[in-house]
N, C-alpha and C positions, 0 to 999 in steps of 0.2 A: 552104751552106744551100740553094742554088740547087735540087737534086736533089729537095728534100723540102716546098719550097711552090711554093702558090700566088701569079701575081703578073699585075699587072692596069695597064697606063701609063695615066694618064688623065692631059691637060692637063700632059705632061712630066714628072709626076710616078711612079714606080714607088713599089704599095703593095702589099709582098712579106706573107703571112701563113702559120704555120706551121701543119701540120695539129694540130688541137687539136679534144676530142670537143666543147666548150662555145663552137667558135670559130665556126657554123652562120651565127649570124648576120652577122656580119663578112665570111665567105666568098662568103655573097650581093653583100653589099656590093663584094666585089671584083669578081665577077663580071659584076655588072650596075650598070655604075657611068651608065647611062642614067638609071637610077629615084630615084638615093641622090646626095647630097654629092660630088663630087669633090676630091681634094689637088692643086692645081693648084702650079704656079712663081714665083706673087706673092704671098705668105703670107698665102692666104686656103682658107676653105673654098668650095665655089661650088656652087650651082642654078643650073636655068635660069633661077631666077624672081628671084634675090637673092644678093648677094654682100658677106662682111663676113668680118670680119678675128677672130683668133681673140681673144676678150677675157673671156671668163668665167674667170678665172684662180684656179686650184684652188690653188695651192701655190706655193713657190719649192723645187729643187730642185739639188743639185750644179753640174747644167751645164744648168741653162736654167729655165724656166717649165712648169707643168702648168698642161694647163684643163683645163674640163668641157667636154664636147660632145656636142650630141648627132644619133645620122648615121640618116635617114630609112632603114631597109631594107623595102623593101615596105610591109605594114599598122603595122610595127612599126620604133617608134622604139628605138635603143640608145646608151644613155647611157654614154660612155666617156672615159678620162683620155688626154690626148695631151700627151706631152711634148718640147718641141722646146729643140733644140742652141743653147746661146747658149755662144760660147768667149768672151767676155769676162767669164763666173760663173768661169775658173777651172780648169775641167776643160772636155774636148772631147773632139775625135773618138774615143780610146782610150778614154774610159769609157761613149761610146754604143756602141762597137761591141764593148765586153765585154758591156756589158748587155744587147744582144741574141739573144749568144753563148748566155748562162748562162740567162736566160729561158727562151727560146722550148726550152727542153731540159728542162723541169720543170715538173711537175704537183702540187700537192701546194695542201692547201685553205690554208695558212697562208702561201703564198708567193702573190703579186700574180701574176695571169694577164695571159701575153703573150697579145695579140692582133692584132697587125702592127706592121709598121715603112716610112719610107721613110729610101729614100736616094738620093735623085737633087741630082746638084750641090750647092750650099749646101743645101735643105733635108734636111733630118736629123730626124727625127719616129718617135716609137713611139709606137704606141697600146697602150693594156691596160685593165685590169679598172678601173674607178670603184670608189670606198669611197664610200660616202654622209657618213660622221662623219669621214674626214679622219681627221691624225695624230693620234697618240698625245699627242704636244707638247701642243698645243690642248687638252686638260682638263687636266694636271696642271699647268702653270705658274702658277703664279701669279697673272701677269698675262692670264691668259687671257680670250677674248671672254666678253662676256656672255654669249651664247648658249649656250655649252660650259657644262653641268653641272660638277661634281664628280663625279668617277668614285668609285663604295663601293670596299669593301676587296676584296667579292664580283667585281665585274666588274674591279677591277684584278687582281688573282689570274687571272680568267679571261685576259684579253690576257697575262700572263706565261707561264701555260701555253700557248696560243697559238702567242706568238715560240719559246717554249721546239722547240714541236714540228716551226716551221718550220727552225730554224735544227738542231737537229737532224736533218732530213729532207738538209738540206748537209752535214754535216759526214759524214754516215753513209749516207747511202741513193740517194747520188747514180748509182752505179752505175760500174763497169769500174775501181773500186779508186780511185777518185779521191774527192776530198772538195773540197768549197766554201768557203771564207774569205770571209764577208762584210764584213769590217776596218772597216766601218764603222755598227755598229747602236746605234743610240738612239732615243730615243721620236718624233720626227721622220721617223722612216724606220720605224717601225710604224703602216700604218695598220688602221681600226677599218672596218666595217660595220654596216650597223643591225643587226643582233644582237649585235653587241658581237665577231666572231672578227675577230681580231690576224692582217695579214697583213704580211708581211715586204719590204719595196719597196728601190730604189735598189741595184741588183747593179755598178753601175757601178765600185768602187773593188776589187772582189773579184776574189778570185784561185783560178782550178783547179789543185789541185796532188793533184800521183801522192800516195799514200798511203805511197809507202819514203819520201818528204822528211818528212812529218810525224813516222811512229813514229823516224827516224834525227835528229829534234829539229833540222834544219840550216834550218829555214823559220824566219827571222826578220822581225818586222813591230815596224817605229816605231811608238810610243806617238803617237798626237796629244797635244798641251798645250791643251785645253780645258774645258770646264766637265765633261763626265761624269767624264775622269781623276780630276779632283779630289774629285768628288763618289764616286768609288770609293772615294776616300783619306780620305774621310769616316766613311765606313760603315767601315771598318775599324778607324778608331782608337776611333771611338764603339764598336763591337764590343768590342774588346777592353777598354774602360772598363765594359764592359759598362751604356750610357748610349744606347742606342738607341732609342729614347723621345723622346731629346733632339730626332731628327731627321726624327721623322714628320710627316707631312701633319696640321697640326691638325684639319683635317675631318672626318677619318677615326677618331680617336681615341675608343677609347670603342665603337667599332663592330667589334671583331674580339677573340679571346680570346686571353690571355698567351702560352699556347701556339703559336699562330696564328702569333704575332709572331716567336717564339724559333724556332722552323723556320723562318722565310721569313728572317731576319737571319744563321741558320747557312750559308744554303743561298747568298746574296747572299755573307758572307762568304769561304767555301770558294771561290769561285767569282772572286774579286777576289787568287788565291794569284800572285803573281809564281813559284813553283816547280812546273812541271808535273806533277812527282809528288804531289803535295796536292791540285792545284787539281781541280776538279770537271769531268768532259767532260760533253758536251752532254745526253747520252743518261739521264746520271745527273740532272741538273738537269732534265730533262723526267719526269720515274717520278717526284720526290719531291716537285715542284711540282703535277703532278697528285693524286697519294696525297692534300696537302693541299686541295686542290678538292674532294677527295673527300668530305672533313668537314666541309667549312667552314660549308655548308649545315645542317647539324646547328647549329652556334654562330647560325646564322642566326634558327633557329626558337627557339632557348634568350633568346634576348635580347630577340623579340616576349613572351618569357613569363614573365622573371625580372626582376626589377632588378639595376640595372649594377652595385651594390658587389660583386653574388654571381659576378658574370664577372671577375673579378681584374682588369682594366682600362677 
């Protein structure tokens, strides 16, 4: 990568950034690292005027911690997620230095914008895009904060289509006949912006492979044993009881039309085929998830106008 960024030592530290049309601000920041924050070797941020340790902590993630921060550039301030290397979360150095890999090589609005990285000695840090609402996780669980609404059916639909198009953008459009394996997506590793777009984070466990390993079926990936497997194994069986009802969001209920339901449950279960010739590729699951966004809005405006017996659900 050396050949194609820019890279700036400050305080020991090396804060390498790749060229990117949205990365203007950060570039200053590299460049003149007189005016702005420096990444120094005692894991801190530092001014001339004040020095403190990074503690606004955005998230927990794979192999380390996210914060928020935010890095003085000129008149303007940029608010940005910095995620640093803890190898005792489990994963390390091979998953910070895939994930910088796979980044800083892609543009696309529903995948997380790289915006630098260090690596000097122990510190290990990538900077990127801030999401203001954070993951995906955080409204749909359950035990979610207070502060976290209830996502409608409307704006969950919208973040499906979203992942849908980012993770399609890898599998298909990554370019030179290669395709991306994110092996690890859940709602946790989707985050949201104030407008509600779904973008794709944590490239860390993913994998670049030639496109002859995929059409010749020899790319093999372990299942994890956790909650989404199962919750896949849910949706199927209730599928096929045709009982899916049983397993929606009580919030929600009442607020989308039978239809609605019966496509988004087809397109979930297609999509959960242990048989690759059944199962749905990416590309497919983005056209028919959007098709339904396309309507959904129509059931939107029928519901402010009709009573609910007459919407079938």
């Amino acid at each position: 990568m050396a050949n194609s960024e820019d890279s700036n030592k400050t305080s020991g530290i090396e804060l390498r950034q790749s060229h990117h049309p949205n990365h203007k601000g950060l570039k200053n920041y590299i460049n003149h690292p007189n005016e702005v924050n420096k990444y120094n070797g005692n894991e801190r941020v530092a001014t001339p005027q004040s020095h403190r340790k990074f503690q606004n902590v955005y998230r927990k993630v794979g192999y380390g911690w996210v914060y928020k921060e935010v890095l003085p550039v000129s008149r303007n301030d940029i608010v940005v997620a910095v995620k640093r290397l803890n190898e005792q979360f489990g994963q390390g150095l091979k998953e910070f230095l895939t994930e910088i890999h796979l980044l800083s090589g892609q543009q696309h609005l529903n995948l997380i914008s790289f915006l630098g990285y260090c690596d000097e000695g122990y510190e290990k840090i990538i900077v990127y895009e801030y999401t203001e609402r954070g993951s995906l996780n955080r409204y749909i669980r359950r035990n979610r904060d207070a502060t976290c609404a209830r996502l409608t059916w409307l704006e969950r639909l919208k973040v499906c289509v979203g992942a849908a198009r980012g993770l399609d953008h890898l599998h298909n459009h990554v370019g030179g006949h290669r395709t991306i394996v994110h092996r690890d997506i859940k709602s946790s590793n989707i985050l949201t912006d104030w407008n509600g777009v779904a973008k794709i984070s944590d490239l860390g466990l993913s994998k670049l492979i030639m496109m002859g390993f995929v059409l010749c079926g020899r790319l093999c990936i372990s299942e994890c044993n956790d909650g989404f497997i199962l919750s896949g194994q849910l949706v199927r069986v209730e599928y096929k009881n045709k009982n899916v009802v049983k397993i929606i969001d009580p919030t929600i209920k009442g607020h989308f039309g039978s239809d609605s339901m019966t496509n988004f449950s087809a397109i979930a279960y297609r999509s959960l085929q242990d048989d690759r010739e059944i199962r749905l590729t990416m590309d497919v699951v983005r056209k028919e998830l959007e098709e339904m966004l396309e309507f959904q809005p129509t059931y939107a405006q029928m519901e402010a106008t009709q009573p609910k017996h007459l919407l079938n659900l």
